[in-house]
C-alpha positions as CSV (number, residue, x, y, z in Angstrom):
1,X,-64.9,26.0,19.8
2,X,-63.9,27.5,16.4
3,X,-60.3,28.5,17.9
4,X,-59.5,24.7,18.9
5,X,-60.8,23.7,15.4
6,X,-58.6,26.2,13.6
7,X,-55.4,25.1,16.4
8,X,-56.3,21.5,15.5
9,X,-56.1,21.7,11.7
10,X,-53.1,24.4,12.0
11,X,-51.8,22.1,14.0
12,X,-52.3,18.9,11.9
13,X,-51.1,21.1,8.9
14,X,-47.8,21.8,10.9
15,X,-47.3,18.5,11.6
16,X,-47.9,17.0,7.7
17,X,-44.9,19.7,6.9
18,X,-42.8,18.7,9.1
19,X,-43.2,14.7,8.3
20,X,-42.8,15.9,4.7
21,X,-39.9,17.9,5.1
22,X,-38.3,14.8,7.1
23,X,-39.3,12.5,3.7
24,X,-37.8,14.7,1.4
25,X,-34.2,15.1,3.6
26,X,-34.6,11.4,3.8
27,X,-35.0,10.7,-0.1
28,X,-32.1,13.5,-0.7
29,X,-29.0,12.4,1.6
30,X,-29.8,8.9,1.4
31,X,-28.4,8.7,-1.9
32,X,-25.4,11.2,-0.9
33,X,-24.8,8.6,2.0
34,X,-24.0,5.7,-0.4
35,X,-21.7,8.2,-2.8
36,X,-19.6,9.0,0.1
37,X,-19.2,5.4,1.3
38,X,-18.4,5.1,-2.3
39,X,-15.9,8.0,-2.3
40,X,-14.7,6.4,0.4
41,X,-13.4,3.1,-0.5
42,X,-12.2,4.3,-4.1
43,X,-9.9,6.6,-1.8
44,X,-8.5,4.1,0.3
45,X,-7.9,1.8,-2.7
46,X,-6.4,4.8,-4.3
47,X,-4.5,5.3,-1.3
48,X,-3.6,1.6,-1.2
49,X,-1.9,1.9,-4.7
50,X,0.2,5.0,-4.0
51,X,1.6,3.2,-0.4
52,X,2.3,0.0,-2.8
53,X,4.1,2.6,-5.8
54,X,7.2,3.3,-4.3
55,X,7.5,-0.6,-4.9
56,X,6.0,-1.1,-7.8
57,X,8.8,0.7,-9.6
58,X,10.1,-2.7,-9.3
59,X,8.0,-5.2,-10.4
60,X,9.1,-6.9,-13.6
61,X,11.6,-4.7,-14.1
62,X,15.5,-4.1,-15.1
63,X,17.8,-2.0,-13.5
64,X,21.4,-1.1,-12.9
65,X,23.4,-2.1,-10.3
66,X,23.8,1.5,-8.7
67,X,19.6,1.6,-8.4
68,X,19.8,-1.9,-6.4
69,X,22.4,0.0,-3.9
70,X,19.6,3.0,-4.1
71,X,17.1,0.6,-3.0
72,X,18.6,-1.1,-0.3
73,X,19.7,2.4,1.3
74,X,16.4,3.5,0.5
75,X,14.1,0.9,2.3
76,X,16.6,0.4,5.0
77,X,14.7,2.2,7.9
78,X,11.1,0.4,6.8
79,X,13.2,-2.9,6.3
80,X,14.7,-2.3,10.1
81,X,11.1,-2.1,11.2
82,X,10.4,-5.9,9.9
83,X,7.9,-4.8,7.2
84,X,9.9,-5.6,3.8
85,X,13.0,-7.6,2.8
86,X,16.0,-7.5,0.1
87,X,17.2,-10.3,-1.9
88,X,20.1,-9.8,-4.3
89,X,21.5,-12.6,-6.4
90,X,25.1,-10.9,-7.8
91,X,27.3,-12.6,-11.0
92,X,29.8,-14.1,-8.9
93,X,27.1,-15.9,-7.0
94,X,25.8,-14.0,-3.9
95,X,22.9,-14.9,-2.9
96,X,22.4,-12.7,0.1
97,X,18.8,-11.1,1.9
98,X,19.0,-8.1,3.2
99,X,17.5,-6.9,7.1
100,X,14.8,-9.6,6.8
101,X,14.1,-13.0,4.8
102,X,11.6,-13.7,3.6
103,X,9.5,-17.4,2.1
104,X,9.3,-17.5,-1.0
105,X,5.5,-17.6,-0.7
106,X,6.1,-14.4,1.3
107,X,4.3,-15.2,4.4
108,X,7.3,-16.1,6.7
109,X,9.6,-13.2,7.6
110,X,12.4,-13.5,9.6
111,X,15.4,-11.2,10.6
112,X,18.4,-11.0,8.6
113,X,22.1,-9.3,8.1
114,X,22.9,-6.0,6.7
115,X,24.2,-5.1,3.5
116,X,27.8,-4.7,4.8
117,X,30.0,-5.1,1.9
118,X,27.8,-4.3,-1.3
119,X,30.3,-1.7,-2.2
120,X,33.5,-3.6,-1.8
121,X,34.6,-4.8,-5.1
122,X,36.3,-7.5,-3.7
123,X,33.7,-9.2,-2.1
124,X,31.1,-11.6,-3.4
125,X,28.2,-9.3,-1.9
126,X,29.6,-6.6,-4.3
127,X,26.9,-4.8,-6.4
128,X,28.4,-4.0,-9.7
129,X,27.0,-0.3,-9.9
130,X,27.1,-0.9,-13.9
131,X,25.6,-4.3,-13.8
132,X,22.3,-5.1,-15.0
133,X,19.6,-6.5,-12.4
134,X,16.1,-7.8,-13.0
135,X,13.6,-6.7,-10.7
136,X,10.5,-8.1,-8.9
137,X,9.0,-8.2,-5.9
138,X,6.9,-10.9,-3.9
139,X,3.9,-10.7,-2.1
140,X,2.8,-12.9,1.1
141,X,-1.0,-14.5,0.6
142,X,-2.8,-11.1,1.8
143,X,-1.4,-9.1,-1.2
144,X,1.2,-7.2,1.2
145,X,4.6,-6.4,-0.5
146,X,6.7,-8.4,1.6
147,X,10.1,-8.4,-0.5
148,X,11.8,-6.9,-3.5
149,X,14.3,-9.4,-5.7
150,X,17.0,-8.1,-7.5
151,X,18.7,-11.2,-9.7
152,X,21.8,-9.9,-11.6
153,X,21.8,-10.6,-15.3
């Protein structure tokens, strides 16, 4: 009879531990739990941001002519895929969009030409590698980057 009381209480003792050990990992990783879920949506914000630089470069911005042709040959293959369009406004009054137009509320995107002859001076479409161009871009009602502007001066 004295070995089932000593199994009983070892066992009782065994089985406090273990609920206590279980209490304490609770109490530790809960709080690591919420600092990852934390980590993780500052990461994809941060992640967001660095998509959305590469545009940002031209937000409120001015620039010369030659960085507008850098642009457009830049963005061509993510412009081809229907994602972003070009809009350039030249001094002898072009007013042309580039691979896709878009609304001016940027929720409305629909195909467009190519820049064909932005480097023929004797064209209206010409882009006056010296020429001074302010920047911005427009975003549809979700916060995308749906377009970049360039308005010569």
């Amino acid at each position: 009879m004295e070995q089932s009381t000593v199994k009983a209480l070892g066992f009782g003792a065994s089985l406090f531990l273990i609920l206590a050990l279980i209490m304490i990992a609770v109490n530790v990783f809960s709080p690591a739990t919420e600092a990852a879920k934390s980590a993780t949506t500052d990461f994809s914000a941060t992640t967001t941001e660095l998509k959305d630089q590469k545009y940002l470069i031209f937000d409120n911005t001015t620039i010369s002519g030659s960085q507008v042709v850098n642009a457009i040959r830049k963005f061509q293959a993510e412009a081809e895929a229907g994602n972003i369009g070009i809009h350039v406004v030249t001094g002898r009054g072009s007013d042309n969009w580039y691979y896709n137009t878009v609304s001016s509320n940027g929720n409305s995107i629909t195909t467009a030409g190519k820049p064909e002859n932005i480097n023929i001076s004797t064209k209206t479409e010409y882009i006056n590698p010296s020429g001074m161009f302010k920047a911005n871009i427009v975003r549809d009602s979700n916060s995308v980057i749906r377009a970049i502007e360039f308005i010569q001066n």
